[in-house]
C-alpha positions, 0 to 999 in steps of 0.5 A: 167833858169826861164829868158829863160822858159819866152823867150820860153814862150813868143815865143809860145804866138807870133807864137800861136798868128798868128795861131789862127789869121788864124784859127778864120778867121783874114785874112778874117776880116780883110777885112771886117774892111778895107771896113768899115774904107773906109766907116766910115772915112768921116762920122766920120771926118764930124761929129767930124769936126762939133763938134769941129768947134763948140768947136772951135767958143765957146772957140777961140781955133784953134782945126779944124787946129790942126786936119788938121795939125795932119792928114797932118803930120801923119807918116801914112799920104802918105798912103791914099794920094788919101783920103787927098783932100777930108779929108782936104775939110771937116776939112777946110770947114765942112758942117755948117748945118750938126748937124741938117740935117744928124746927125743920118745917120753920126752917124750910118755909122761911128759907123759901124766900132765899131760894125765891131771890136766888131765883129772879137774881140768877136771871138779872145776872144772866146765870144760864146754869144753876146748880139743881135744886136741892143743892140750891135749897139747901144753900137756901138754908144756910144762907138764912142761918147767916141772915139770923147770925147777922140780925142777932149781932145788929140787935146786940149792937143796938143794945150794947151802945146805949147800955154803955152809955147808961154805964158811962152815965152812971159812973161818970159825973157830967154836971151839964146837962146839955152836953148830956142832952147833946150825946143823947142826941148824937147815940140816937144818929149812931144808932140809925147809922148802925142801923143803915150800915146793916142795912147795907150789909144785909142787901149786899149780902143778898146780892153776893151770895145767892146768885150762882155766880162769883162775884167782887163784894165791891162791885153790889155795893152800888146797887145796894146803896140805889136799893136802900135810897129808893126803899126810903124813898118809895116808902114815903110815897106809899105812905102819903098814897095810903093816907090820902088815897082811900081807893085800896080801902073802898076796893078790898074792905076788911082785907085792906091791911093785908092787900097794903102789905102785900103791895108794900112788899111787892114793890120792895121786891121789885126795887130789890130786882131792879137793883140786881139789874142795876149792879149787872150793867154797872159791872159790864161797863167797867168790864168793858172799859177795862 
């Protein structure tokens, strides 16, 4: 009886998610966040670009080619196809003199997006009261400073695993080669895992800091876990409309790849509010039953 008043429960948590995703103007916002992810991504990999090639020269680590394969190979990647040429002219040929001419522009418009997401979290959490503006910016911009901090450690991870492997490898004799077959295996299911667990990090830090209000970091998990799952699933739909579907072609021509993009991170913005809602009916309903 008290299994299924949770099933019930949670139901009315998901359904009530959508409907106030609707009411507070998601679908709207949603829109706003998708132009200002388009505007924001090269500000963004230009300037976390420069600062890892930097890293990269200090420490002799290959972090701006983990990141061009990570954006490569990205299950997302064949999404914003038409980006990837310029994506990868900036991650292999990042512009050298960047850090001490375009530093502060770079890092006004990539941080636009934090201040966007600020924006539709504040009415998800019911926020009356934001603090003004420029206080709020410039949250914005230490908030995408942290988000570079993070990246660059789950890149530095990502590389000091299989490094340590080939060490081990090296050092080590392994004289069968399938148990060498099966931990190549099990390193490239850590390394998703890895992967997955910054993923987690990352959207749960979006939804614990940029809201103007205080929150338990244990009480966004929820919402980021429904947030991560319906990412992958919506990107396996949107792949198999894309490929079997060819309207969005026929309509928009030579600016398919663009519009797919945008539509890409349209929906991805309107997951990320949903899950915003999802979070905020959750914690009410533990309010209430305490």
């Amino acid at each position: 009886m008290v299994r299924s008043t949770k099933i019930i429960t949670f139901i009315k948590i998901i359904y009530q998610s959508l409907i106030n995703t609707i009411n507070h103007d998601g679908i709207e916002h949603a829109g706003y966040l998708s132009f200002l992810l388009m505007l924001a991504i090269f500000p963004f990999l230009v300037f976390f670009t420069a600062i890892i090639g930097t890293l990269s020269s200090l420490v002799d680590i290959p972090l701006v080619t983990t990141l061009t394969n990570l954006i490569i190979n990205s299950p997302w990647a064949s999404f914003i196809d038409s980006l990837k040429p310029r994506i990868i002219e900036i991650t292999t040929l990042p512009p050298q003199s960047f850090l001490t001419i375009a530093i502060i522009s770079a890092i006004w418009t990539a941080s636009s997006i934090f201040e966007g997401i600020r924006t539709t979290l504040n009415r998800a959490y019911h926020v009356k009261n934001p603090p003004a503006y420029l206080l709020r910016r410039l949250f914005s911009i230490l908030e995408f400073i942290i988000v570079i901090i993070i990246l660059a450690v789950a890149i530095c991870t990502l590389i000091i695993i299989p490094a340590m492997w080939d060490f081990l490898e090296k050092h080590i004799v392994i004289p069968d080669a399938q148990i060498i077959s099966l931990i190549d295996k099990d390193l490239e299911v850590l390394r998703s895992t890895i992967l997955y667990l910054f993923s987690i990090v990352f959207v749960s830090y979006l939804y614990y800091s940029l809201p103007n209000k205080k929150q338990k970091f244990t009480k966004i998990l929820p919402g980021a876990v429904l947030v991560l799952f319906c990412w992958a699933a919506f990107s396996k739909i949107f792949k198999y409309y894309i490929s079997y579907f060819p309207q969005i072609n026929m309509i928009y021509g030579s600016i398919a790849g663009i519009i797919i993009s945008l539509l890409f991170f349209y929906f991805c913005s309107l997951i990320l509010i949903y899950g915003a809602e999802f979070n905020y009916l959750v914690e009410l309903e533990f309010k209430e039953k305490k």
